[in-house]
LUMBA-454605 format. One record per residue: x, y, z of N, C-alpha, C in turn. Coordinates in steps of 0.1 Angstrom, whole numbers, plus 2048, in hexadecimal, padded with zeros to 3 digits. Layout:
BEGIN
XYZXYZXYZ ...
This chain:
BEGIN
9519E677D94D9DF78994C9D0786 9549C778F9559BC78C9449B1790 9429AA7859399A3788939995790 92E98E79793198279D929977794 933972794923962790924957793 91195779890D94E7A1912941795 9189387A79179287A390D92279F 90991779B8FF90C79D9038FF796 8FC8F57978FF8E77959008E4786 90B8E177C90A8E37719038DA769 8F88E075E8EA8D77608F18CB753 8EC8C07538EC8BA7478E88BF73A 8F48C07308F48C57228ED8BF718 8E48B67198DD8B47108CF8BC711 8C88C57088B68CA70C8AF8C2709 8AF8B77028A28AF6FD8A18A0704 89F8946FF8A08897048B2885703 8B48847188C38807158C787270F 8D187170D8D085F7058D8859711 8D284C70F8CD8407178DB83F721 8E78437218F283F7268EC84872F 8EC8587328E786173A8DA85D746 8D28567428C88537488C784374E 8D183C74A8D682F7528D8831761 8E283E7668DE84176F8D184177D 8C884A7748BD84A77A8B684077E 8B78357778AF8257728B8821780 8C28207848CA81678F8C782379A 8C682E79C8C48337A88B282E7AD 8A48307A789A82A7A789881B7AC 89E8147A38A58017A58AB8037B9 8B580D7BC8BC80E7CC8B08127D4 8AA8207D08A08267D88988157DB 88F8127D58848077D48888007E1 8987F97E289A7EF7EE8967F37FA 8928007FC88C8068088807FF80B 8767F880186B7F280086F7E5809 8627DE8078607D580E85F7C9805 8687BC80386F7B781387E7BC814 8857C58108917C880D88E7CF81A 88C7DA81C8897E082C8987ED829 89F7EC8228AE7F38208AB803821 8A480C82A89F8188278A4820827 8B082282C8BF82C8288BE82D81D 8BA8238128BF8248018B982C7FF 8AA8308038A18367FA8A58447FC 8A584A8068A985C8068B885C7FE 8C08568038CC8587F98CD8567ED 8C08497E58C484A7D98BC8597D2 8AE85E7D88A78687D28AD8717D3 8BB8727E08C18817DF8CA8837D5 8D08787CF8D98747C18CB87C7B9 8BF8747B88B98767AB8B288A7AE 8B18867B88B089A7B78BD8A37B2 8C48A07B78CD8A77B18D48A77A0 8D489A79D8D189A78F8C68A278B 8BB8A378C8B18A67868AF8B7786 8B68BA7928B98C87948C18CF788 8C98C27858D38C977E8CF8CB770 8C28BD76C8C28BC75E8B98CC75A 8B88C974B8B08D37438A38CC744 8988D674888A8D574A8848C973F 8888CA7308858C272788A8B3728 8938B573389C8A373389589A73F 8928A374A88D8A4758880896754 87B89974D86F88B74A87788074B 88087E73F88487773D88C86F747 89687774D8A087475989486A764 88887376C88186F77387786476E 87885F76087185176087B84675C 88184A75C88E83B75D89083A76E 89084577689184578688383778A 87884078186B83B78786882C783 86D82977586F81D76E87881377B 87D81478188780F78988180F797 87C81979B8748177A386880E7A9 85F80D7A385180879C8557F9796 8637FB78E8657EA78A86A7E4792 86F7E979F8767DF7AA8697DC7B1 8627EB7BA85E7E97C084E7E07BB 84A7E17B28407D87AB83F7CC7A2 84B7CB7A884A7BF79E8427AE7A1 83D7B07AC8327A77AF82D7A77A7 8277AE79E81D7B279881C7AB78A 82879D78882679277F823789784 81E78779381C77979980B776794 80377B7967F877A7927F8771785 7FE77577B7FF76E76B80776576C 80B75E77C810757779808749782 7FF74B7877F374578B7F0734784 7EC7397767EA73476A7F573875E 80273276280A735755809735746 8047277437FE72473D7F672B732 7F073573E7E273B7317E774C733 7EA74E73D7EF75C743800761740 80675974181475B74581876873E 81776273082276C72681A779724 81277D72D81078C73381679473D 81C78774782579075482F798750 83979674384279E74583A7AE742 8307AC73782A7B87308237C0740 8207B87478177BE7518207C875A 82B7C275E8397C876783C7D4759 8437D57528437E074A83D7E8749 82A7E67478227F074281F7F7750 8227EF75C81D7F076D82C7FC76E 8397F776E84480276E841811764 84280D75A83F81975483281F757 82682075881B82376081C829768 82782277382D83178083583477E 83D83377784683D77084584976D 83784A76683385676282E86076E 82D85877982586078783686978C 84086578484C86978B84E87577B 84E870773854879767845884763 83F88476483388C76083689876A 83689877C8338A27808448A9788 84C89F7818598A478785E8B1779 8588AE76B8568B575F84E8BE75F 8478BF76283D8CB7678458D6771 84A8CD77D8508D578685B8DF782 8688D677C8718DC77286F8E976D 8648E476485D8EE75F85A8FE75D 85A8FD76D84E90977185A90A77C 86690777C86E90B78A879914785 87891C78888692A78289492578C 89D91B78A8AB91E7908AA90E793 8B890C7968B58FF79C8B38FA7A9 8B29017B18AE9017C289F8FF7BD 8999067B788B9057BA8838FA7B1 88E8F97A588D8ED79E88B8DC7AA 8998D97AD8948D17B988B8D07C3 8868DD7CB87B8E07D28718DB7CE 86A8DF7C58628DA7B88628CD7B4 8698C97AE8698BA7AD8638B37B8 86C8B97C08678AC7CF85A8B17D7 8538BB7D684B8BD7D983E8B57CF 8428B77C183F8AF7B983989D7B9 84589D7BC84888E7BE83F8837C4 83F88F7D283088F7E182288D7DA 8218977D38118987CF80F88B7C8 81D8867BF81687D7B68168707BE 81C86B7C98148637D180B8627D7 80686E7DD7F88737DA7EB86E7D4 7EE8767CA7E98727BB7E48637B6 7F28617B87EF84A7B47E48457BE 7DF84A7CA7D58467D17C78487CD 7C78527C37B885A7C07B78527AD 7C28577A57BE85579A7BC84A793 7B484678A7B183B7837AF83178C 7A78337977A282A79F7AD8297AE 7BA82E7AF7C082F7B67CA8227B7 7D78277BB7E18197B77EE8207C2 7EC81F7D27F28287D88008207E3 8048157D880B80F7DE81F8147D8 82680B7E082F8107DE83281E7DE 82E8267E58338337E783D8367EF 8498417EA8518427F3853845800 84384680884284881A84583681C 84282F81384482081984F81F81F 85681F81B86381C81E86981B82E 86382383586282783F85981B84C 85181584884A80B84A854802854 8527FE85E8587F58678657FB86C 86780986A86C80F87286A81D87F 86E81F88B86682B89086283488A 86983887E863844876856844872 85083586D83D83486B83B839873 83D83B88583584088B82E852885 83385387D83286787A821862871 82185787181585486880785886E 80985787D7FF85A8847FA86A883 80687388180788387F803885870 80B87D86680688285D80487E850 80186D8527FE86784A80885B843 80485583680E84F82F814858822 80B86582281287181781D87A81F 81C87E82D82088283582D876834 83186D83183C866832843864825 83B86381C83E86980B84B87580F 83F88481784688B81785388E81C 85588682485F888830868881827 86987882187586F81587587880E 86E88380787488B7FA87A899801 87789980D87F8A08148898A2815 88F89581E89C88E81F8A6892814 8A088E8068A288D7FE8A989B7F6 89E8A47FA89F8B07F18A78B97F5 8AB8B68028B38C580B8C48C1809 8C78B98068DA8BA7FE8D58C07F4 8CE8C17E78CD8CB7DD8CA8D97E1 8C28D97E88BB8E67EE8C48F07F6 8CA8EB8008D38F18048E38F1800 8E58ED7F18F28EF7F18FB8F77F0 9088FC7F490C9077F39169067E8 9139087DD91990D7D39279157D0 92D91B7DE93C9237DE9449147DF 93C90C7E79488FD7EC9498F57E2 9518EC7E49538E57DE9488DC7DE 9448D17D29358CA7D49338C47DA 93F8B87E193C8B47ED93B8B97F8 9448C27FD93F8C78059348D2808 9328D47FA9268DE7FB9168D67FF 9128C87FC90A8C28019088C0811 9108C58159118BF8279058C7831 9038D382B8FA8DB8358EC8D6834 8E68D48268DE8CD81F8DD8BD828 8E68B58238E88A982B8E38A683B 8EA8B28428EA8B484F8DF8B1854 8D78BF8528CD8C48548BE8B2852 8C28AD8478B78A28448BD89784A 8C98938518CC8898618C489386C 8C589D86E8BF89D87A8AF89F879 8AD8A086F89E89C86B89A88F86E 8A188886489C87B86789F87A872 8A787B87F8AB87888A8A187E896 8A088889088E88E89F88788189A 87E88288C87587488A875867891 88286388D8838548938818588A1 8888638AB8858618B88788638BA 87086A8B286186E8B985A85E8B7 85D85C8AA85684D8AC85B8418B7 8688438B986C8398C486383C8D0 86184C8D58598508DE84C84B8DD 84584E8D28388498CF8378378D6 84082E8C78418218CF84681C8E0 84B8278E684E8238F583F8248FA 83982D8F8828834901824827904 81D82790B81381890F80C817909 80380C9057F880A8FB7EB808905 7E38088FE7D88089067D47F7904 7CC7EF9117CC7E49157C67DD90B 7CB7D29087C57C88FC7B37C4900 7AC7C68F979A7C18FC79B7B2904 78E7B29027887A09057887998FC 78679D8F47837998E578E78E8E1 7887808E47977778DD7947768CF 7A17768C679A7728B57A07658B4 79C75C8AB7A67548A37A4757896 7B07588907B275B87E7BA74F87C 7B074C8717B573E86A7BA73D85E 7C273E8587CE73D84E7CA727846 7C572B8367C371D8387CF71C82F 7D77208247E27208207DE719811 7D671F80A7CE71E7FD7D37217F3 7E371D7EF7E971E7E07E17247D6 7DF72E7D07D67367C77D772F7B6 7DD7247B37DE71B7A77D77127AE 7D370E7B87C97027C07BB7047C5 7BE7117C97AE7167D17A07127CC 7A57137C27927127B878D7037B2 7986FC7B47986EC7AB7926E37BB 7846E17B37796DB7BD7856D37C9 78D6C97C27936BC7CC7996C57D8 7A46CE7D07AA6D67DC79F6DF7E5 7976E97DF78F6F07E978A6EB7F3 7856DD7F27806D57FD7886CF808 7956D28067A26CC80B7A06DA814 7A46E98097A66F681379A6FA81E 7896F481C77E6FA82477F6EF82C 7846E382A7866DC83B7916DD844 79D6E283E7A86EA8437A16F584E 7976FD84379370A84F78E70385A 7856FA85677A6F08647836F086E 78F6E58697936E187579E6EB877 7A16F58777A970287A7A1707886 79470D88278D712888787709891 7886FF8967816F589E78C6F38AA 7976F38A67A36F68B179F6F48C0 7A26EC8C579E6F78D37A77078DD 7A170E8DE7A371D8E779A71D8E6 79A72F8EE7937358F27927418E4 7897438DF77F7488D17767548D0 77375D8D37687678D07667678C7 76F76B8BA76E76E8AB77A7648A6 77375C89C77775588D77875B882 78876387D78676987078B75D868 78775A85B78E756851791763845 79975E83D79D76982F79076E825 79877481979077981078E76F807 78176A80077B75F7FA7857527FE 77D75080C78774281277F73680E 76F73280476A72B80576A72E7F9 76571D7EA7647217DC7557217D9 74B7267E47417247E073A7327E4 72F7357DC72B73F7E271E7457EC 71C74E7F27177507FE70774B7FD 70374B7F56F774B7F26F073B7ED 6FE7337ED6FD7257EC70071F7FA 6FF72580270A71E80F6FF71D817 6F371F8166E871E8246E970F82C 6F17048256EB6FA8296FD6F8833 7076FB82F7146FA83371770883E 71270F83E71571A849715714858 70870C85E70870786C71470186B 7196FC8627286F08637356FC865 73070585F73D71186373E715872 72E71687173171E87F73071988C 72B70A88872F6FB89473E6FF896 7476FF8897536FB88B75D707893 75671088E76072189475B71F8A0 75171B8A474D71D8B674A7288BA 74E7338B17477418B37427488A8 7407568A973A75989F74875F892 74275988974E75A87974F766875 75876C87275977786175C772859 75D76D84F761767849760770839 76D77282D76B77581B761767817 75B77080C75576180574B76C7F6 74C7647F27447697E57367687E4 7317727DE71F7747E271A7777D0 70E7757CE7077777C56F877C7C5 6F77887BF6E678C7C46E87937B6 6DA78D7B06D27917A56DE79179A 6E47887976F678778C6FB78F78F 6FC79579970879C79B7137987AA 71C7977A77267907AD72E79A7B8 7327977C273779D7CD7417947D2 75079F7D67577997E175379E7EF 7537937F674B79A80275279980F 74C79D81E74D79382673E78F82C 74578883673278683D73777E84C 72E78585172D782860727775866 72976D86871E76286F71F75A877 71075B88271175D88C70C74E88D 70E74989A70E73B8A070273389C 6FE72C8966F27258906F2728882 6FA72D87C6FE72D8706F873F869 6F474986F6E97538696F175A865 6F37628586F976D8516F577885E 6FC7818656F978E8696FF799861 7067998597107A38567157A1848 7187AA83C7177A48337207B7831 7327B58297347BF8227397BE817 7347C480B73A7C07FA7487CA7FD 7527C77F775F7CD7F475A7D57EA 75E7EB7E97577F17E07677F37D5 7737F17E177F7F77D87857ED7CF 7827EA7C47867DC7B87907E07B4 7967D37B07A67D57A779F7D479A 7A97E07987A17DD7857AD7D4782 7A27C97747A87C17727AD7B377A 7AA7B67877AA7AD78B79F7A6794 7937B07987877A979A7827B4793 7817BC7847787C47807817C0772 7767C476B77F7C675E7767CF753 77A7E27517747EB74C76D7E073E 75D7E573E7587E57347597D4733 7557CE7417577BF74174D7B473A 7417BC7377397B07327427B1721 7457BA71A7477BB70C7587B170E 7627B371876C7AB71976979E719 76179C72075C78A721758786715 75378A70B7537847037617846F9 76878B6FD7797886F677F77C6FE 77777870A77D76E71278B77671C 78878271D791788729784788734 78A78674278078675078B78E756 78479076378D799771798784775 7A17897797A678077E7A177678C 7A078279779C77E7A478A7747A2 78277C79B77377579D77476B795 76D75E79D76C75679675C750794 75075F79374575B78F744769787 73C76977973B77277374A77A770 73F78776875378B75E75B79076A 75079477775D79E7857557A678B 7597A879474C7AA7A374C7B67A1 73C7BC7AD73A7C87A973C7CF7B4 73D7D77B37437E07C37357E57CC 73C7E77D872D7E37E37307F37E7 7277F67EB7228057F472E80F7F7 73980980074081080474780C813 74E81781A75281582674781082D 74A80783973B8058447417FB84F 73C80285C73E7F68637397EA865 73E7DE86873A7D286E7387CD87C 72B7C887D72C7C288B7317B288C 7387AD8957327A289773579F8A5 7277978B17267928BC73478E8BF 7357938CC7407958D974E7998D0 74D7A88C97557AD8C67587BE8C0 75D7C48C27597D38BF7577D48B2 74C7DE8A874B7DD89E75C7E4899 7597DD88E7697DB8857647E3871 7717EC8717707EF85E77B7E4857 7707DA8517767D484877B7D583E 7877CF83A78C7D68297917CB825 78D7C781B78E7BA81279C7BC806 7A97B880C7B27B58037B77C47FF 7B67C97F17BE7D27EB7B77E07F2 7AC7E07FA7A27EE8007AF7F580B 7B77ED8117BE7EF81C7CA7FA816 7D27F980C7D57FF8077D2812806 7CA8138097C48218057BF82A812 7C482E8197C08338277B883E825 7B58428197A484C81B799844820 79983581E78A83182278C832832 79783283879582F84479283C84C 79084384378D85484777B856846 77585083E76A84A83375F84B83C 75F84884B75183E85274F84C860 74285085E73D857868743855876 74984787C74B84288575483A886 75984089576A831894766825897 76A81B89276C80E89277680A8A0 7747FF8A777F7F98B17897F58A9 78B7F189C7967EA8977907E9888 79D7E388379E7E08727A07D886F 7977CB86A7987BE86079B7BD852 7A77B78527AC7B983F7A77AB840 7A07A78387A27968307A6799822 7B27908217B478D8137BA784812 7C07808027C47797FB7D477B7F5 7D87797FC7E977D7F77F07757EF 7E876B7EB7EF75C7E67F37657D4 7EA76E7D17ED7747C67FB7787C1 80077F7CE80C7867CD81877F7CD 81C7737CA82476C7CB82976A7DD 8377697DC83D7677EA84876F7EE 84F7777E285877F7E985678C7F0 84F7997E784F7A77E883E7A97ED 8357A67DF8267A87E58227A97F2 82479B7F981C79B80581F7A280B 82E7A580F8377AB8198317B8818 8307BF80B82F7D180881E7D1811 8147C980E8067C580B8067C681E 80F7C08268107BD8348127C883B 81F7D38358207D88358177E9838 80E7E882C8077F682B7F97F3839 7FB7E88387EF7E08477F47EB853 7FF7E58568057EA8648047FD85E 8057FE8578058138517F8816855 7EF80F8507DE80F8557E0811862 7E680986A7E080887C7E6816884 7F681887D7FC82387F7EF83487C 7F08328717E883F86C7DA840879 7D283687A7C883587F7C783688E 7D48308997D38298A57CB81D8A3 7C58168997BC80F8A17C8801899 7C27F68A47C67E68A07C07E3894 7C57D888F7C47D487F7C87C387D 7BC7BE87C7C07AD87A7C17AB86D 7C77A186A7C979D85B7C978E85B 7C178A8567B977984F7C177C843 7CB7748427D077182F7CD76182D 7CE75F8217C975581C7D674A819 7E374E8197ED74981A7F7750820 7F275A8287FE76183180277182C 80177A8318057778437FA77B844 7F77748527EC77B8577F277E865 7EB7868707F47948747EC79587E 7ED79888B7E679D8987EE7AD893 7EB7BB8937F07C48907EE7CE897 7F87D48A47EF7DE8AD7EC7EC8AC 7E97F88B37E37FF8AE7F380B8AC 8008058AD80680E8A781180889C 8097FB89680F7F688A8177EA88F 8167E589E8207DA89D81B7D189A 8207C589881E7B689581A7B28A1 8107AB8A88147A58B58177938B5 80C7928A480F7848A180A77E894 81377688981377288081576987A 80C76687081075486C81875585C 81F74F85C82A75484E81F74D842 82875483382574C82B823742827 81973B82381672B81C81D72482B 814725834813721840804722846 7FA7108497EF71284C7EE71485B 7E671C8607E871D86C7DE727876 7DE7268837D47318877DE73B88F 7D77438927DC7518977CE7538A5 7D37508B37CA7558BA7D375D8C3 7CD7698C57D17718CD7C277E8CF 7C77828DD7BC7908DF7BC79A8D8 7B07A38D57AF7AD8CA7B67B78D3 7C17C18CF7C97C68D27BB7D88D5 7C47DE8DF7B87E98E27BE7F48D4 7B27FC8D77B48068CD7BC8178D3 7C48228CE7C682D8D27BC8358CE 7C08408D87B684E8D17B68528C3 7AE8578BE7AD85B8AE7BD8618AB 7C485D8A67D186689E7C9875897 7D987B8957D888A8927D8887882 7D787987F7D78798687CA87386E 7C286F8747B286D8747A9877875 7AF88387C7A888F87E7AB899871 7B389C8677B78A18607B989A852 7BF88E8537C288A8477CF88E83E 7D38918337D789182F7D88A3826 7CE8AE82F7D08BA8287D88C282D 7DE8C28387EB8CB83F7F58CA835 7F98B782F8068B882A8018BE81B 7F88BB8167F38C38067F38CC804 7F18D78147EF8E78138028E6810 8058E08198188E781D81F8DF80F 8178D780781C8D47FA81C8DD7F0 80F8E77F180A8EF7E98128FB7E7 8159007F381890C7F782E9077F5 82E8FD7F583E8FA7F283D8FB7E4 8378F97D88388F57D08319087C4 82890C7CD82A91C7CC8339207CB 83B9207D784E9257DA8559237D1 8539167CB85F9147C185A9157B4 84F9197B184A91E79E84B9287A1 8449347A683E93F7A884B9477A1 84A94F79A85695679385796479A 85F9677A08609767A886298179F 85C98A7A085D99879886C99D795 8739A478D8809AB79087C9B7797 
C-alpha cells in the first residue's frame, strides 16, 4: 500500500541559535513593519511585513523561534522607539552618552515581549499551522501584557498602526488590543491557510484572500461609523493655550518668566472663553507658593483655569492639575497616580539621590508621588471632565476606572520631551485611540504642541503644530453613547485569545 506525505514549509536547519546572517532577516522585516507607526503612517507595511515574519517563524525550529522573533522585535521597538533618546538629550552635556544605551536597552526590553512568548508558543504547538496560530495569538497577549507589567509600557503596539485610518473605528467594538488582534490576523492567515500541494506562491493566495476581504469589511464599517452624524457640539467654549516652552529653557528663571507671560497674554486674547486650559507643569513655581499670583491668572484667562503645575504637601511632591476659579480660589486639585519610572519616579529614590541620580521630569525633590487614582473634575460652566496628565493617556484601563462617565477627556502634557519627529506624533496619536475606544471628546493642552480639539470619534477638529505658540479656541465637541470596549473592555478578545491559543497547544489524542 502506497504511502502519502504530507507537505509542509521546510523548517530552517539550524536547532539552536541561528547565526546572525539567518536572523538579519528578521531585524529588516520588524525595521518595515514599525513604518506603520506614526509619523510614517505606511500601514500596508506592517501586516505584510509580520506575514513574512510568521511564516518564517512557522518554519523555524522551536529552539531558533526566540531568537528569529527578537531580532524581528529588536527592529521593531528600535524604529518605533526611538524617541526614547530625546530626553538625554535635554541636557547633553550631563545626560547625553546615555541615549544611545537607553534606545538599545528600550529595543531589546520589547524585544523580549516578542521572543519570550512567540518561544513558548513554538513550543507547546505540534505542526506548523498551529505553530503560527500560536505565535500570533501569542504575539496579541504580549501587547497586552506591556500595558499591565512592570508598571505598564503599552505603547507602540501593533493595533497602532491602524490609527488615522477608518479601521481605528473597530476601537470602539473592541478596543486598542482588539486592533493588535486584527494585525496578527491579517498577518497569520497566508501561513494558516496554505495549501501545501501548490506551488508556495500560489499556495499563499487563499490565506492572502481571505485577510483583503477582512481588512476590507473593517475599513467599510469604520467609514460607516465615520459617515453617522455626531452628536451636537456643547456651549462650552474652551481656549487651550500652547506657550511653546523649549524643555532646555523652561526652568532657567530669565526664560520661565518670558514662558508665564506668554500664557498671560495668550489667555487674555480677546473671544469668547468658558474654560482656560493651559499644559502639564506650565508654571516653574509651585502650587502652594502661588496664593499671591493666582488673581493675576485668573484676571488674565477671564474664566475659570485648569491649569498643570507642581504642588507640595508635607515634602512630598506632586504633578498635578488644579482648577481655578475667577478671583484666584483653588476648586479642584488632581495629583497624576500613573508615573514614568525614571522619569518622574526613580525606584528606591531617596537612596539614588544620594548617588546624585533624580527622576528627570521633577524638579523639586528626588520625584513625585502618585495621587489617589482615576477621579473626576469639575470646573464652572463646563461638564465635569477625567483628566490624564501626559503619559496616563496611554493606558485605556483608567478610562474604564471611574464609577461614572465623564462629558469628555483632558490630556495636559509636556511633549517638549519627546523630541520633534516620532514621539509627539505616536503620543497624539494614542489621544485620538482614547476618544475612539470611549465615544467621548478629548482636549489636549501640550506644552509645545500638538495640542488638539479631538472629537468623540478620534478626529482632529483643530490643532496647533509643533514649537508653535499659540491658542486653540474652539467649542467642546458633544460626546456619543458609551461604546461596546466601555461596556466590556477588553475580555471578549482575551476569552477568543485564550481559546485560539488552546487550539493550537492542546495535543490531540491518536
Amino acid at each position: 500500500m502506497r504511502r502519502t506525505r504530507t507537505l509542509h514549509p521546510p523548517r530552517l536547519h539550524r536547532r539552536g541559535r541561528p547565526p546572525l546572517r539567518q536572523v538579519l532577516p528578521d531585524l529588516a522585516l520588524g525595521l518595515i513593519a514599525a513604518l506603520g507607526l506614526a509619523p510614517f503612517g505606511i500601514w500596508g507595511a506592517t501586516p505584510l511585513a509580520l506575514a513574512l515574519l510568521i511564516w518564517r517563524l512557522a518554519r523555524a525550529r522551536s529552539a531558533a523561534v526566540f531568537w528569529h522573533a527578537l531580532a524581528a522585535g529588536f527592529g521593531w521597538f528600535g524604529l518605533g522607539l526611538h524617541w526614547i533618546t530625546q530626553p538625554f538629550l535635554v541636557q547633553p552635556e550631563i545626560y547625553g552618552w546615555m541615549a544611545p544605551f537607553a534606545l538599545v536597552l528600550m529595543a531589546l526590553g520589547g524585544a523580549l515581549f516578542w521572543a519570550l512568548p512567540a518561544w513558548a508558543a513554538a513550543r507547546l504547538s505540534p505542526g506548523w499551522r498551529r505553530q503560527a496560530l500560536a505565535i500570533g495569538a501569542a504575539l496579541v497577549l504580549s501587547d497586552w501584557l506591556r500595558g499591565w507589567i512592570f508598571t505598564g509600557f503599552p505603547w507602540a503596539l501593533t493595533g497602532h498602526v491602524w490609527i488615522g485610518t477608518p479601521v481605528a473605528q473597530a476601537a470602539a467594538w473592541i478596543g486598542a488590543i482588539g486592533l493588535s488582534t486584527l494585525t496578527m490576523t491579517l498577518a497569520t492567515l497566508p501561513t494558516l491557510l496554505w495549501r501545501p500541494r501548490r506551488p508556495r506562491a500560489a499556495g499563499i493566495w487563499p490565506g492572502a484572500l481571505i485577510a483583503l476581504i477582512l481588512l476590507a469589511g473593517t475599513w467599510a464599517a469604520g467609514l460607516a461609523r465615520l459617515a453617522a452624524p455626531l452628536p451636537p457640539d456643547t456651549d462650552t467654549q474652551l481656549r487651550i493655550v500652547q506657550p511653546n516652552a523649549a524643555q532646555h529653557l523652561k526652568w532657567d528663571p530669565e526664560y520661565a518668566l518670558l514662558f508665564f507671560q506668554r500664557l498671560l497674554d495668550l489667555s487674555a486674547e480677546p473671544g469668547p472663553r468658558d474654560l482656560v486650559i493651559w499644559p502639564e507643569t506650565a508654571v516653574n513655581f509651585l502650587l502652594d507658593q502661588a496664593d499671591e499670583v493666582l488673581p493675576v491668572m485668573s484676571q488674565a484667562a477671564g474664566a475659570p483655569l485648569v491649569m498643570g503645575i507642581q504642588r507640595r504637601e508635607d515634602m512630598r511632591y506632586f504633578n498635578s492639575l488644579a482648577t481655578i476659579a475667577p478671583g484666584g480660589e483653588v476648586t479642584a486639585i488632581y495629583d497624576k497616580f500613573h508615573l514614568v519610572p525614571f522619569g518622574e519616579y526613580i525606584p528606591w529614590g531617596d537612596a539614588m539621590a544620594r548617588l546624585g541620580i533624580n527622576a528627570f521630569a521633577a524638579q523639586a525633590g528626588n520625584g513625585y508621588v502618585p495621587g489617589p487614582g482615576p477621579m473626576l473634575m469639575t470646573a464652572p460652566g463646563a461638564p465635569d471632565f477625567q483628566p490624564l496628565i501626559c503619559y496616563e493617556a496611554i493606558f485605556p484601563q483608567h478610562l474604564r476606572a471611574l464609577g461614572q462617565r465623564p462629558g469628555w477627556l483632558l490630556q495636559a502634557t509636556n511633549d517638549a520631551w519627546f523630541g520633534t519627529f516620532s514621539g509627539p506624533y505616536q503620543h497624539l496619536a494614542q489621544a485620538q485611540l482614547r476618544s475612539i475606544e470611549t465615544g467621548l471628546p478629548l482636549i489636549r493642552a501640550a506644552n509645545t504642541g500638538v495640542s488638539a480639539v479631538i472629537d468623540a470619534r478620534g478626529q482632529i477638529r483643530a490643532d496647533l503644530p509643533l514649537n508653535e505658540a499659540g491658542r486653540i479656541d474652539a467649542p467642546l465637541p458633544g460626546a456619543l453613547p458609551p461604546t461596546l470596549w466601555m461596556r466590556t473592555g477588553n475580555l471578549p478578545i482575551l476569552l477568543l485569545l485564550a481559546v485560539v491559543l488552546a487550539a493550537a497547544t492542546i495535543r490531540r489524542r491518536r
